[in-house]
C-alpha positions as CSV (number, residue, x, y, z in Angstrom):
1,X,0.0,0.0,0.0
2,X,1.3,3.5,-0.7
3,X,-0.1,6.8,0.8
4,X,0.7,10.3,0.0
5,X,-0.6,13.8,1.3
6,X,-1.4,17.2,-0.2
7,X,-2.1,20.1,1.8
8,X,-4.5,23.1,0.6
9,X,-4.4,21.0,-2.7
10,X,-0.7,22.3,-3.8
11,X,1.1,19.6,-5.2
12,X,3.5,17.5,-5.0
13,X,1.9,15.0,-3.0
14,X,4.3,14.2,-0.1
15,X,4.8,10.8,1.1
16,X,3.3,8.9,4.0
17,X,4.5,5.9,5.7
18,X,1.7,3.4,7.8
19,X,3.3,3.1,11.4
20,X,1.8,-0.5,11.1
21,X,1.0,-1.1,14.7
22,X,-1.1,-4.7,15.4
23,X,-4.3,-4.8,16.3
24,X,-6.1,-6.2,19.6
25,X,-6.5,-9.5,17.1
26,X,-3.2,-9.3,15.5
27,X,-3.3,-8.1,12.5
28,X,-2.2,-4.8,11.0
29,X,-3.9,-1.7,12.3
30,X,-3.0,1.0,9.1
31,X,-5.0,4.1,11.1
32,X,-1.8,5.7,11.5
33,X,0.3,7.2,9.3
34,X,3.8,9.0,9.9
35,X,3.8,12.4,7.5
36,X,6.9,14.8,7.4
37,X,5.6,18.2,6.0
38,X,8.2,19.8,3.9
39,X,8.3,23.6,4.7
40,X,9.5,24.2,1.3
41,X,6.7,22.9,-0.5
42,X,3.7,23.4,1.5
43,X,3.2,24.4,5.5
44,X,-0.6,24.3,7.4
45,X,-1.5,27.9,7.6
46,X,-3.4,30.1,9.9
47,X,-7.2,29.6,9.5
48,X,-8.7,26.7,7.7
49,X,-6.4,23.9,5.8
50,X,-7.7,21.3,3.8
51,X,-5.7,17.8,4.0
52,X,-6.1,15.2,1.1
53,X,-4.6,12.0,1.4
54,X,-4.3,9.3,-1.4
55,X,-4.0,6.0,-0.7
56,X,-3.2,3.4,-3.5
57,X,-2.1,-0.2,-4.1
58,X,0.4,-1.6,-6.4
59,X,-0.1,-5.3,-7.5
60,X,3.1,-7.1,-6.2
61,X,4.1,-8.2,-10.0
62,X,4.0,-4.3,-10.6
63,X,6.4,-3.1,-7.9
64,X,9.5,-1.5,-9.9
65,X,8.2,-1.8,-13.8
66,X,5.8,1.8,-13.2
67,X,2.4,0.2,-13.5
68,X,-1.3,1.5,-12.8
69,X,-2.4,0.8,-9.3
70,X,-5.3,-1.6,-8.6
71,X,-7.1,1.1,-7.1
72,X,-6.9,4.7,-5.6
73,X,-8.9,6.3,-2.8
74,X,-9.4,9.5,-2.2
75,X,-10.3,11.3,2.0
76,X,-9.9,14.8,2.6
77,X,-10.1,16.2,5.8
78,X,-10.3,20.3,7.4
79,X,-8.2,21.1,10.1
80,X,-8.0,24.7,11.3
81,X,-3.9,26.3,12.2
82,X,-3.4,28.5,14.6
């Protein structure tokens, strides 16, 4: 699974890694994510920021030869910076 961020919709998307923690039942829990905003491309502002995150998943023949992902999803979410 790969995940990537924007914020207030200025690309490039940056990167986001699951933290992966296991569940009560073992398995893996991907609610968290670990993203390192870049200053120099895009920083949450005062006021109202919009956070899009894009999650998509590479069939594992396609790893490394550039292919189309299986699927992408889309969730935004509003956060306000103070």
């Amino acid at each position: 699974m790969c995940g990537s961020v924007i914020i207030n919709g200025i690309h490039p998307y940056q990167k986001a890694i699951p933290t992966c923690n296991v569940s009560i039942d073992g398995t893996k829990d991907n609610r968290l994510w670990k993203v390192t905003d870049n200053p120099s491309c895009v920083a949450i502002k005062p006021g109202l920021n919009k956070i899009t995150a894009r999650y998509s998943c590479f069939p594992k023949s396609a790893l490394g030869n550039n292919k189309q992902p299986t699927f992408v999803r889309y969730h935004s979410l509003n956060v306000t910076g103070i």
